[in-house]
C-alpha positions, 0 to 999 in steps of 0.5 A: 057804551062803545061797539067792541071795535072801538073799545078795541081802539082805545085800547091800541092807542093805550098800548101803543106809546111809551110815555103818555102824559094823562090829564083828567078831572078831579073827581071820583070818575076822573081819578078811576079813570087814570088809574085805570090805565095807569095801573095797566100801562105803569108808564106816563104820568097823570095831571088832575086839573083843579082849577076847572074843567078845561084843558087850555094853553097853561097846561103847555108847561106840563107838557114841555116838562114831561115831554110824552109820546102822547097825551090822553085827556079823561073826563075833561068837558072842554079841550081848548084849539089853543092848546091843541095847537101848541102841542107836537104829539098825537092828543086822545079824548076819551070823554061823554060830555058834548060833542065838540069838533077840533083839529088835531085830536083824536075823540072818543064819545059814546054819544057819537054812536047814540047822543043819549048815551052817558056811560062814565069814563071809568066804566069805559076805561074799565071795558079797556083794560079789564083789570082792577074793578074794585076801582071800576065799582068806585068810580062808576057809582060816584058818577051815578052809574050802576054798571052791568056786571055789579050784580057778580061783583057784589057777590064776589065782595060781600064785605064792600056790597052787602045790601041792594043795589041801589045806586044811593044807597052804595054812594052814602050808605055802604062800606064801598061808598066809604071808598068813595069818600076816600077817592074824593076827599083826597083830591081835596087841598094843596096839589102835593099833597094830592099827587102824593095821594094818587101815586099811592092809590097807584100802587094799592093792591087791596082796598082793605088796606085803606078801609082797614088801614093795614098798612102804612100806605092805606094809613096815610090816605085814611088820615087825609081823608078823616081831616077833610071829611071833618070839613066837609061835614060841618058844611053837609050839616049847614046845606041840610038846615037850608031845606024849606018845606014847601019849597022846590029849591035847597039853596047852599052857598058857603064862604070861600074855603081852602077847600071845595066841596061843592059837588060833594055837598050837592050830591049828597044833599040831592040824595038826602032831599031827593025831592028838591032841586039842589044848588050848592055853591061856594063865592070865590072873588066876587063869583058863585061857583056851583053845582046842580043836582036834580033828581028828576028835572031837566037841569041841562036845558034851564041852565041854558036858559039861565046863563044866557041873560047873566055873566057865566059859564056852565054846563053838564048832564041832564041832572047834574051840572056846573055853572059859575056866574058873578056873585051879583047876578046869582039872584037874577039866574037863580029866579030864571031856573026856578021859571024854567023848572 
């Protein structure tokens, strides 16, 4: 975690604008992390990116549109030069992934204090503001992070934590787990419908009205999240058929679908088969688009190793990762990942 300076500085560049334009990625930590400070500065505008996790020249647009005094990018992995370059306001990056050099950005990563240090983005937006931490406990855990000061927050709500604190069994066993699935699933799908859920999210004060759904509000989200998890669960139903006594590796690749589930699937399938290394992916126009989830290996290195003799990107933390490759060179990098693991 940051030094309290730095906490203390993140906190003055939050403060000192008017009009933030927010990018952040389109997971559980990456919405905490924008309503964190949304909720606390309630000015500016957020802008999840879908697509994948890079800031790049087509985002331009957006910011000609909105017009901020200054734009926070969360949880992102990769700013492009490019788009720093096109862009007139100060750019803040608050991200944990690897520690890249750029002109015209001002970064915060707390590996740049200790390089084995992986704190989420939520937990770090949360030390910033210090308000909403029902939001901080859902984000933190989906990004597979028990936080210091869950112990205080498990007694003070007993109706969301009412077991051990054991980071799994929060995610998928829990009624706070239940919020999780609701941040998720809710991103799934067509951008309006997503931005029409976030805005919502803005503006709950109590996470009961979405697990109770008492009121029209909670109603809505409840309702968008029940019509995806019924997706979702015929696919969770299709990865756990795919895992094979005596063999290390529960590979799923299912057929491109309106919807993406895929780091939803592999987490939970990690969780479910914890003694396996699980590749979920989805084929999307001639591509395999994938997640990594490992329990105790060390993804981060192979999947180097893996990319370097096929056409494909990826990346991630030592036991989680993304990565996409050509459909036609899936075998060739899954038989490298196996030697290598």
């Amino acid at each position: 975690m940051f030094p309290d300076k730095i906490i203390a500085k993140i906190k003055d560049e939050l403060d000192n604008c008017q009009s933030p334009l927010i990018f952040y990625d389109d997971d559980a930590d990456g919405l905490c992390s924008f309503l964190l400070f949304y909720r606390y500065k309630k000015e500016g505008r957020g802008v999840p990116l879908k697509s994948k996790p890079s800031l790049g020249t087509s985002f331009l647009r957006k910011v000609e549109e909105f017009g901020p005094d200054k734009i926070i990018v969360l949880d992102i992995p990769i700013v492009e030069q490019e788009f720093l370059d096109g862009v007139d306001v100060p750019v803040v990056w608050v991200d944990h992934h690897t520690l890249v050099d750029l002109d015209g950005i001002t970064a915060y990563n707390p590996k740049q204090y200790d390089e084995k240090d992986n704190s989420c983005i939520t937990r770090i937006c949360y030390e910033v503001v210090q308000q909403d931490q029902w939001i901080a406990a859902v984000g933190t855990i989906a990004d597979w992070q028990m936080p210091e000061w869950m112990g205080d927050f498990a007694k003070k709500h007993p109706e969301l934590i009412d077991q051990e604190l054991d980071i799994g069994k929060l995610y998928f066993d829990s009624t706070l787990g239940k919020l999780i699935r609701v941040f998720s699933f809710i991103l799934k799908g067509d951008i309006k419908e997503v931005h029409k859920c976030v805005k919502i999210l803005t503006r709950i004060d109590d996470p009961q009205e979405i697990l109770q759904q008492s009121t029209a509000q909670g109603k809505y989200l409840w309702k968008r999240f029940e019509k995806n998890f019924q997706a979702y669960d015929k696919l969770l139903q299709q990865g756990h058929a795919q895992a094979k006594d005596g063999d290390e590796f529960l590979i799923y690749i299912y057929p491109d679908t309106e919807t993406s589930f895929t780091g939803d699937l592999s987490n939970e399938l990690k969780y479910r088969h914890p003694d396996k290394v699980v590749i979920v992916g989805r084929e999307v126009k001639g591509e395999v688009r994938m997640s990594l989830r490992s329990e105790d290996r060390d993804l981060a290195s192979a999947l180097k190793k893996a990319l370097a003799g096929v056409e494909g990107y990826g990346g991630g933390h030592e036991h989680a990762c993304g990565a996409c490759v050509k459909k036609n060179d899936f075998d060739s990098f899954v038989s490298v990942l196996r030697e290598e693991l």
